[in-house]
C-alpha positions, 0 to 999 in steps of 0.5 A: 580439110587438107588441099591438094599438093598441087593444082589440079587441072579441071575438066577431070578425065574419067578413067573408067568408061562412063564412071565419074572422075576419082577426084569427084570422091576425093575432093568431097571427102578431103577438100570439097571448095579447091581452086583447079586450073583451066585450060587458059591457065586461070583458076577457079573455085571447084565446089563438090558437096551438093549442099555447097553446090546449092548454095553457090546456085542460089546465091544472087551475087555469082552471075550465070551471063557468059560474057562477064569476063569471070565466067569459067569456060572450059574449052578454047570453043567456049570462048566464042559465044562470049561475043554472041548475044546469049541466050536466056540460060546464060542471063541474069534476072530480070533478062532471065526470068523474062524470057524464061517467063515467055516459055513456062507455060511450055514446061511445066509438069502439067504440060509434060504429063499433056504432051506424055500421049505424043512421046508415047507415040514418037517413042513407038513409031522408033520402035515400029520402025527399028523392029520394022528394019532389023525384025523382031530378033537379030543377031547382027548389031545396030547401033542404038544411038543412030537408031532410036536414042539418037532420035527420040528428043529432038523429034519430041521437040520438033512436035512441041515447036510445031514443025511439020509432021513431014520435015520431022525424019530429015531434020531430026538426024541432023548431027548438030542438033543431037550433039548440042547443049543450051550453052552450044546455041549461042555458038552454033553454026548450023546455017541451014537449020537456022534459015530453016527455023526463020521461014518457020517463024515467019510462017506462023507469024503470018498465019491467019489460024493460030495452032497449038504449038510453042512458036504459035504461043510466041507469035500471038503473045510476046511478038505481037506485044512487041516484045520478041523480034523474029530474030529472038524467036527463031534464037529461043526455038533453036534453044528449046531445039538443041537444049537438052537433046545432048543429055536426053540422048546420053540418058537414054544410052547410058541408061541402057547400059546401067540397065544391062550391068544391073540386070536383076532391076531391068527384070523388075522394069520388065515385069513392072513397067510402071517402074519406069518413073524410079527407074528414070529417078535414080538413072538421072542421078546415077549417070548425071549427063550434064555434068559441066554446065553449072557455072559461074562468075562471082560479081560480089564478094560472098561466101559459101561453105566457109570460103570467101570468095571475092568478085571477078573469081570464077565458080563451078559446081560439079554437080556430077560429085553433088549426085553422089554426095554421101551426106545426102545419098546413103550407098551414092556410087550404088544404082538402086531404083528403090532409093527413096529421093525426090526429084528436086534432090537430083543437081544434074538438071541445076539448082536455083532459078536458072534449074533447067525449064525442061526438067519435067518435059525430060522426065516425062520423055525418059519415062516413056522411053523406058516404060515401052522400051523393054516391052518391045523389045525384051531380049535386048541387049548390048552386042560387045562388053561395056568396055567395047562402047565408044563413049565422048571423051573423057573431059566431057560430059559422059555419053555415049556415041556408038552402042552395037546391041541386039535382041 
């Protein structure tokens, strides 16, 4: 393994559009476990192989809590949440796996493939309501991220927390709540919608009649076994509010758009749409949207990948070079929704106890977005050339923020 001749300074830019950074693919074949430096000027291991990101996500003795004084932040914004209680992503167990407990019922595949029959519908009621605007064909562009990708996830999430069916409109085009990750909660300024979620909390709590939704389960469960506040409550809605609508929003654009330069396999998904479920599959790891969220700061001594790593090092894990690891994937930087993998194979959604709870509830999303997307609107398409997209910036995580089509 030969290191780089200098230290390389981490989040690394993409140079092309929505592509992964260069050095991913350099530092996997010459030296995939480097040290980088961060915008603080610290240093910290970069891991580039899946299987070292596996073990590294695995191994009990890296810690995931924010506020260990070795965790990596990359951003000077990331410095404010070490002084804010965090939430259960950015815990280690017990804490972890306590709460994470309170919510799996919630997450499960079963669970998602129950709740398939309510995307389906939120999926169509965007499309009714897009077609319904613009018509069934136009030549003028609209923006697809404000009006539909941008809307889906959190409106899923709102029926899942049991939030009214006629708040639902306003709340789901609010900016924060579409732009945000689960390590964004902990941070989050969002005063209204937080005094929102409160008055909902109490709402449920005192409701004579439980119902059927996610804050319900909370309520007559672990708040009244004393084991939730109101505060925690509403703290655990707002995560599963904005945990995943960041990367489900960008999965739905960037798929579009992977679909558009593969035009031969969106055919396929066009004439076949129980192909949606491959299609999802190989997007997930094609364009992994979460690509700088697994971090960690080393409370042991330990070793991974032949490297000793001593305690109070920081860690991250570029799973975005994971999912495209030559040693695991034959043709990686190839989109092919025949590839044979697994779901478990795909690190964009983490690796270890702390892989993302809504996993399945995203893969169940997508699918339905994908299954019904090209059947309603089959002559769709984008309205400039890719390179026209207005994409996040180049040290984020890859998205897309404005994206002109027609149909």
């Amino acid at each position: 393994m030969h290191a780089p001749t200098e230290t390389l300074t981490f989040p690394f830019a993409r140079r092309e559009t929505f592509h992964p950074p260069p050095e991913n693919a350099e530092l996997r074949h010459k030296c995939p476990i480097v040290k980088v430096k961060l915008f603080d000027d610290s240093e910290s291991w970069l891991l580039t192989k899946r299987k070292d990101c596996c073990a590294a996500l695995a191994a009990p003795q890296l810690s995931a809590d924010r506020r260990h004084a070795a965790y990596p932040e990359i951003h000077e914004g990331g410095g404010k949440a070490k002084a804010q209680t965090p939430t259960f992503v950015n815990l280690d167990d017990p804490a972890h796996a306590e709460q994470r407990g309170m919510l799996e019922a919630w997450f499960t595949p079963q669970a998602a493939e129950k709740m398939r029959p309510m995307m389906r519908r939120v999926v169509e009621a965007n499309l009714d309501e897009l077609v319904g605007k613009h018509g069934e064909h136009t030549r003028e562009p609209v923006d697809f991220v404000q009006e539909f990708a941008g809307l889906v996830p959190p409106q899923v999430i709102y029926h899942l927390l049991g939030i009214p069916e006629e708040d639902i409109p306003a709340l789901s085009r609010d900016s924060e709540v579409r732009t945000s990750t689960a390590r964004d909660a902990a941070q989050s300024s969002n005063r209204n919608l937080q005094a929102y979620m409160e008055q909902f909390v109490k709402g449920r709590i005192e409701s004579p009649s439980p119902k059927d939704d996610l804050v319900s389960h909370l309520v007559a469960g672990p708040y009244k076994q004393g084991k939730l506040s109101l505060e925690e409550i509403v703290n655990l809605a707002f995560l599963v509010l904005v945990a995943g609508n960041a990367a489900l929003i960008n999965s739905i654009a960037l798929g579009v758009v992977t679909l558009h330069l593969h035009a031969g396999q969106r055919d396929e998904l066009k004439e076949d749409p129980k192909l949606a479920k491959d299609v999802v599959l190989e997007l997930t790891r094609y364009n992994t949207t979460s690509a700088l969220n697994s971090r960690r700061a080393v409370n042991e001594d330990v070793e991974i990948g032949g490297q000793s790593m001593r305690k109070g090092d920081k860690l991250i894990c570029s799973v975005q070079s994971a999912d495209r690891d030559e040693e695991h994937f034959a043709h990686p930087d190839r989109f092919d929704i025949h590839r044979r993998v697994e779901p478990k194979d795909v690190l964009g959604f983490g690796w270890g106890p702390h892989r993302c709870q809504g996993e399945w509830l995203s893969r169940v999303e997508l699918e339905e977005v994908f299954a019904v997307l090209y059947q309603r609107l089959p002559d769709l398409k984008l309205a400039v050339p890719v390179e026209s997209l207005e994409y996040t910036p180049a040290t984020q995580n890859m998205g897309v923020t404005a994206m002109p089509v027609v149909w």
